[in-house]
C-alpha positions as CSV (number, residue, x, y, z in Angstrom):
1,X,-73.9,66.7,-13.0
2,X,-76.6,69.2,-12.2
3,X,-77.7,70.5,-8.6
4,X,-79.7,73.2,-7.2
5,X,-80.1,75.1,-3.9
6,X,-83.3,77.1,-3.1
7,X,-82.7,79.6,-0.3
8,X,-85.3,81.5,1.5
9,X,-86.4,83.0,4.8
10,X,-89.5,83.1,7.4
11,X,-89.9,86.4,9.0
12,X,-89.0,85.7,12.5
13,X,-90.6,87.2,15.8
14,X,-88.4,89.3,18.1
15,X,-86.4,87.5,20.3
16,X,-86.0,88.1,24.0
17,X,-88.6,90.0,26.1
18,X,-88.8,93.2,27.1
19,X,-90.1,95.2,30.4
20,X,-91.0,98.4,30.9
21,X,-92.0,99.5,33.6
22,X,-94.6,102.7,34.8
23,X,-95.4,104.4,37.8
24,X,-99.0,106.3,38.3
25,X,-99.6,109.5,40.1
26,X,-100.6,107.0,43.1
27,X,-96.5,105.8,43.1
28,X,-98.1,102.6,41.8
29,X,-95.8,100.7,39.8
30,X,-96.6,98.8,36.8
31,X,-94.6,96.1,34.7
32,X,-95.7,96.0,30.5
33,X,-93.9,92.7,29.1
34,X,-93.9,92.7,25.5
35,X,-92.8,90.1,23.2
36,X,-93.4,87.6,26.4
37,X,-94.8,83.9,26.3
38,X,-94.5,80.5,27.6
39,X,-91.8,79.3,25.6
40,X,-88.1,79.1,27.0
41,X,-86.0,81.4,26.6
42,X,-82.9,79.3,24.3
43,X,-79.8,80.3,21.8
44,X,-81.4,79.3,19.2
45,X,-85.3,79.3,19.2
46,X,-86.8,80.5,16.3
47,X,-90.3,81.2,16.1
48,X,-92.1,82.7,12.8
49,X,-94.4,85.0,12.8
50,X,-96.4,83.7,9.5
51,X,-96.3,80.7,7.4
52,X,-95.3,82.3,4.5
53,X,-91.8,81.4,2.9
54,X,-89.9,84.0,1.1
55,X,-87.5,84.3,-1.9
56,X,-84.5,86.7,-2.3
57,X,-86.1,90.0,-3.1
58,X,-89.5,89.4,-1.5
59,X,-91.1,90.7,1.5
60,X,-89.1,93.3,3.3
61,X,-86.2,92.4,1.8
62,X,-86.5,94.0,-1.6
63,X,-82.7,94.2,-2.4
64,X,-81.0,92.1,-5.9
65,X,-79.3,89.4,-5.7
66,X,-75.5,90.2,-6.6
67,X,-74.1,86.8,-8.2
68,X,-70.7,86.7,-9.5
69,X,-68.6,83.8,-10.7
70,X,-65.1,83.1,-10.5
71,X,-63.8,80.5,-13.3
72,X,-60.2,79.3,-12.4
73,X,-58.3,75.7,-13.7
74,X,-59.1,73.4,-10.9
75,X,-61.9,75.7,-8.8
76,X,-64.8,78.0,-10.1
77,X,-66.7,79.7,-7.1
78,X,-70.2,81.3,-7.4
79,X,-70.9,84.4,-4.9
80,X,-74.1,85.5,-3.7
81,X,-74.6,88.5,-1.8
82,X,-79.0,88.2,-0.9
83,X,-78.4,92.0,1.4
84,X,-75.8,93.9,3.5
85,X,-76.1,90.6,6.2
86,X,-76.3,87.0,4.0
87,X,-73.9,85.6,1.5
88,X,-74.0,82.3,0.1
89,X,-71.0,80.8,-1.9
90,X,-70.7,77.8,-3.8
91,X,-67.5,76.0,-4.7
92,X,-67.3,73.4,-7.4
93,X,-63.5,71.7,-7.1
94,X,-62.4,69.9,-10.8
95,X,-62.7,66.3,-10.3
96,X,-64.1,65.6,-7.4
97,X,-67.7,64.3,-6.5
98,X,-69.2,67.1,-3.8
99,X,-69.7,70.7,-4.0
100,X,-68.8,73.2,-1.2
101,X,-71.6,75.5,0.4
102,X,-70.9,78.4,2.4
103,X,-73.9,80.3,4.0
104,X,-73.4,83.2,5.9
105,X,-75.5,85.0,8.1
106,X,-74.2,88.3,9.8
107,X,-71.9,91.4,9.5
């Protein structure tokens, strides 16, 4: 049986908001808020910045993709590394009907 899996990214706003604050020659103080709108803060909000979908290799993330592939007697395992902070592993198990997806994102 055949499958495939196309991976890919939005470039993602900065989270959070941030506030600085400055003081005149008055003593005035004044609050900047940057990165700052309407919408809830939340775990997991995501919010792109652009509409445009990227590939391994595109955009600012210009590294390779390192594949490798393990072959055993009842597993074989495919390993992706897309950069320093996502791998992706596939595992296809002799005999049985699913495959087994690992995608991770972080150190």
């Amino acid at each position: 049986s055949k499958f495939s899996i196309t991976w890919g990214w939005y470039e993602s706003s900065e989270g959070g908001c941030t506030v600085e604050s400055e003081t005149d020659s008055m003593g005035n103080q004044k609050l900047h808020h940057y990165g700052c709108d309407s919408q809830s803060s939340g775990a997991y909000i995501f919010r792109p910045n652009s509409s445009t979908f990227l590939f391994p290799g595109e955009g600012n993330h210009n590294e390779k993709v390192f594949t490798e592939i393990e072959t055993g007697d009842v597993v074989t395992e495919i390993r992706q590394r897309y950069s320093k902070w996502v791998t992706h592993v596939v595992r296809l198990t002799k005999g049985e009907p699913y495959i087994e997806v690992e995608y991770t994102v972080g150190p």
